[in-house]
C-alpha positions in Angstrom: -4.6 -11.6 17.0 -7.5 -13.0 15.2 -9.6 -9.0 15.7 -6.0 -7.7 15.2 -6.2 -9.5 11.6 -9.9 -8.5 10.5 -9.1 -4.9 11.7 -5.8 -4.9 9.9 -8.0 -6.8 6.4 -10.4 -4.2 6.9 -8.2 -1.2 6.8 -6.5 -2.3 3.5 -10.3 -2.8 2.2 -10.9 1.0 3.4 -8.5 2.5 1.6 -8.5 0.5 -1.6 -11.8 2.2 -1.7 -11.3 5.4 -0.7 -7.9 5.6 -3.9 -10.8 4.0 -5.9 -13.5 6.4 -5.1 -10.9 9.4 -5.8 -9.7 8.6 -8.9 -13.4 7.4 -10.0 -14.6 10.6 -9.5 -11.7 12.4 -11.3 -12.8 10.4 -14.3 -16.4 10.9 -13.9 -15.6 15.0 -14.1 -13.2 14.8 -16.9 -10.2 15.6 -14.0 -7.6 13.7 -15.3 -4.5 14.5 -17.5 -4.5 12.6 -21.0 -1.5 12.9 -23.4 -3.2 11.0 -26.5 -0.6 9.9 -28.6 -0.5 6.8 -31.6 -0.7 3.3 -29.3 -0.6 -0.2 -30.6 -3.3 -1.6 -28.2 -2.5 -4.9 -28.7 0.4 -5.0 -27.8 -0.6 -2.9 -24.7 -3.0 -5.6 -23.9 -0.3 -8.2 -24.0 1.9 -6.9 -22.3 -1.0 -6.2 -18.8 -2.1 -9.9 -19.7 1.5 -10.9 -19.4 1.7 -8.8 -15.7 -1.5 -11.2 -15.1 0.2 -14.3 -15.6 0.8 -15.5 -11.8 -2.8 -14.7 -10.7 -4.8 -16.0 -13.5 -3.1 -19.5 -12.8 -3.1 -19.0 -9.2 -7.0 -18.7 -10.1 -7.3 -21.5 -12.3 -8.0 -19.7 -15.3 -6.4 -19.9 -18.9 -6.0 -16.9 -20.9 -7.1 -17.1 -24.6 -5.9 -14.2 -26.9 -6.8 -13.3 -30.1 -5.2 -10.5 -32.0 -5.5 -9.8 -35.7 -1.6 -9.7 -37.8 -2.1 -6.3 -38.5 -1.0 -3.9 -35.9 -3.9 -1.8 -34.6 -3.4 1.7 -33.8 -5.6 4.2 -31.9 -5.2 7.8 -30.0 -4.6 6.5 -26.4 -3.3 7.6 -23.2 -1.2 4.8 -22.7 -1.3 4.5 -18.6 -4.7 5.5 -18.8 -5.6 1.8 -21.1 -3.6 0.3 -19.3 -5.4 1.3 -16.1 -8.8 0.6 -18.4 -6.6 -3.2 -18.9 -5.4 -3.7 -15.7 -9.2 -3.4 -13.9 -10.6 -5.8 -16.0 -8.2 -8.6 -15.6 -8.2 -7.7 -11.9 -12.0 -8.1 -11.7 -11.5 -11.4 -14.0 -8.9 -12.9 -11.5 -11.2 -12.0 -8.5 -14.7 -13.3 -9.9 -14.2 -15.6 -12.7 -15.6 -19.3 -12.2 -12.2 -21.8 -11.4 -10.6 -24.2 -14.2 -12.9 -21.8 -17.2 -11.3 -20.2 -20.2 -10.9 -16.1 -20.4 -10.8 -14.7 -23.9 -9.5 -11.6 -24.6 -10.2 -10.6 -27.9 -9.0 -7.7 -30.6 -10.3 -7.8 -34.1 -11.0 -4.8 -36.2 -14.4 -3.8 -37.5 -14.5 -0.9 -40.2 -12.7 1.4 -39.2 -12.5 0.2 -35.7 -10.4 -1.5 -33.0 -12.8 -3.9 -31.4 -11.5 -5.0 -28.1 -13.3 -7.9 -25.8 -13.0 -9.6 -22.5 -15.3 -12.6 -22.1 -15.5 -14.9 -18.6 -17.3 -16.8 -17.0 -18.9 -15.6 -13.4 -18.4 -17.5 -10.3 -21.4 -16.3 -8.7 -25.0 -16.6 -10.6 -25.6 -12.9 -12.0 -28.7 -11.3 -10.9 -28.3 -8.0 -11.9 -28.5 -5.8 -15.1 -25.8 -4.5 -16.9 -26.8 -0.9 -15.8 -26.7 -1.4 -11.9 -23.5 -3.6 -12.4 -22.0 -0.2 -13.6 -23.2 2.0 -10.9 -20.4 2.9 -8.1 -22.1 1.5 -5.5 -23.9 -2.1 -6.3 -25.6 -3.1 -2.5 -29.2 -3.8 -2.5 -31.6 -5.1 0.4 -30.1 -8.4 -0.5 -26.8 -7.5 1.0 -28.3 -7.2 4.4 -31.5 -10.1 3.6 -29.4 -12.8 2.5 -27.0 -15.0 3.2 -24.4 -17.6 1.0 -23.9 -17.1 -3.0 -26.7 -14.1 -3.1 -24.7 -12.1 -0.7 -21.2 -12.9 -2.2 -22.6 -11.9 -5.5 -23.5 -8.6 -4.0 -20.6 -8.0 -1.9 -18.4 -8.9 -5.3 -20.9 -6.6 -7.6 -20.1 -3.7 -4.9 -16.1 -4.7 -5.4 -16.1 -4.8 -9.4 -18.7 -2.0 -9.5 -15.7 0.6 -9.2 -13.6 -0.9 -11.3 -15.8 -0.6 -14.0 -17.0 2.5 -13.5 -13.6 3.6 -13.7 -12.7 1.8 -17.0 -15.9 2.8 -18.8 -14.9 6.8 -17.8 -11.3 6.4 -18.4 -12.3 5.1 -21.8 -14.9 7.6 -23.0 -12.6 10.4 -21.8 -10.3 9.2 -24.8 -12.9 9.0 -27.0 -13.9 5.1 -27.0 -17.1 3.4 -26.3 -17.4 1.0 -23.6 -20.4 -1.9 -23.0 -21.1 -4.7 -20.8 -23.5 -8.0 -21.7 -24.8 -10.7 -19.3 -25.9 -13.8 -20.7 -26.7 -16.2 -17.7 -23.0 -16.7 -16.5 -21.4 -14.6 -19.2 -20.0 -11.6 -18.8 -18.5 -9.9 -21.7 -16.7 -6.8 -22.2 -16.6 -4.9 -25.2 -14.1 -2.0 -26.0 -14.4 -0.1 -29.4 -11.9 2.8 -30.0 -11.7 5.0 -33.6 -8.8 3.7 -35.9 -5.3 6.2 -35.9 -4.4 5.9 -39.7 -1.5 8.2 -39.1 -1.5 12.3 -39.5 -2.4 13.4 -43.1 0.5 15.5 -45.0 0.4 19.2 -44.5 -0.7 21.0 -47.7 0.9 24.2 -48.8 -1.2 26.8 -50.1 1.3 29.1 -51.9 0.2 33.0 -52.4 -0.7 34.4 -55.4 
């Protein structure tokens, strides 16, 4: 029962990745259907932080949002954020340090919609902000190491799709997307053009 269970913990893994690794490659090439269309992100990213209620206090964590009173819109694909949303929090649930604080942040800049995640990592973060975006994140350490070192790795490889994911999803609707490290810090940052509305037609009559 016990190599019935692994086997059975392992298949799941398998093709979590494999759904992963297809759709991550559809939004490496540009392969996926948008429908951009006026979205009010914040209240998008409420409503995927509400969906996350259950597992960030089954993981000890407490959510702090901060939205501006204004409503924010942008050009979206609205399942397609919410994808961008819903892989963040999931990594944030999975890796974040028990009993810290999560911020998720939206503020406007210019003539921007600012959006940020900000947690604080379980596991001690040895790696740069470009190899934590690659696909694949499994050094010799994997394999060298044992305890903390090789958790970190084996969540890096985990979150390492996820990420990838967002940061394509987002640049295929025309946003910018950045990680920072900064010792246990990890922060997120979303920025996406403000949607002011379409300007009125103007009639050219013939002479």
């Amino acid at each position: 029962q016990e190599y019935i269970g692994v086997l059975d913990r392992q298949a799941n893994r398998l093709k979590k990745l494999t759904e992963d690794l297809v759709e991550a490659s559809k939004a490496a090439t540009g392969s996926i259907k948008l429908e951009k269309i006026p979205c009010r992100v914040g209240v998008l990213m409420m409503q995927v932080m509400g969906e996350y209620q259950e597992k960030t206090e089954a993981a000890d964590l407490t959510m702090i949002p901060t939205q501006p009173e204004e409503d924010l819109e942008i050009l979206a694909d609205g399942r397609s954020l919410w994808r961008v949303f819903d892989n963040l929090l999931n990594n944030i649930c999975k890796y974040s340090q028990p009993g810290t604080r999560v911020y998720q942040t939206l503020e406007r800049q210019d003539d921007k919609a600012v959006i940020i995640y900000r947690n604080t990592s379980a596991y001690e973060l040895n790696i740069t902000e470009e190899e934590l975006m690659e696909r694949f994140v499994r050094g010799d350490k994997s394999r060298h190491t044992e305890g903390r070192f090789e958790k970190l790795n084996e969540n890096a490889q985990g979150s390492g799709l996820g990420l990838s994911i967002a940061r394509n999803l987002v640049e295929l609707q025309g946003g910018s997307f950045r990680i920072h490290i900064d010792g246990d810090l990890f922060k997120v940052v979303i920025e996406f053009p403000l949607y002011h509305g379409m300007p009125y037609a103007v009639t050219i009559p013939e002479k």
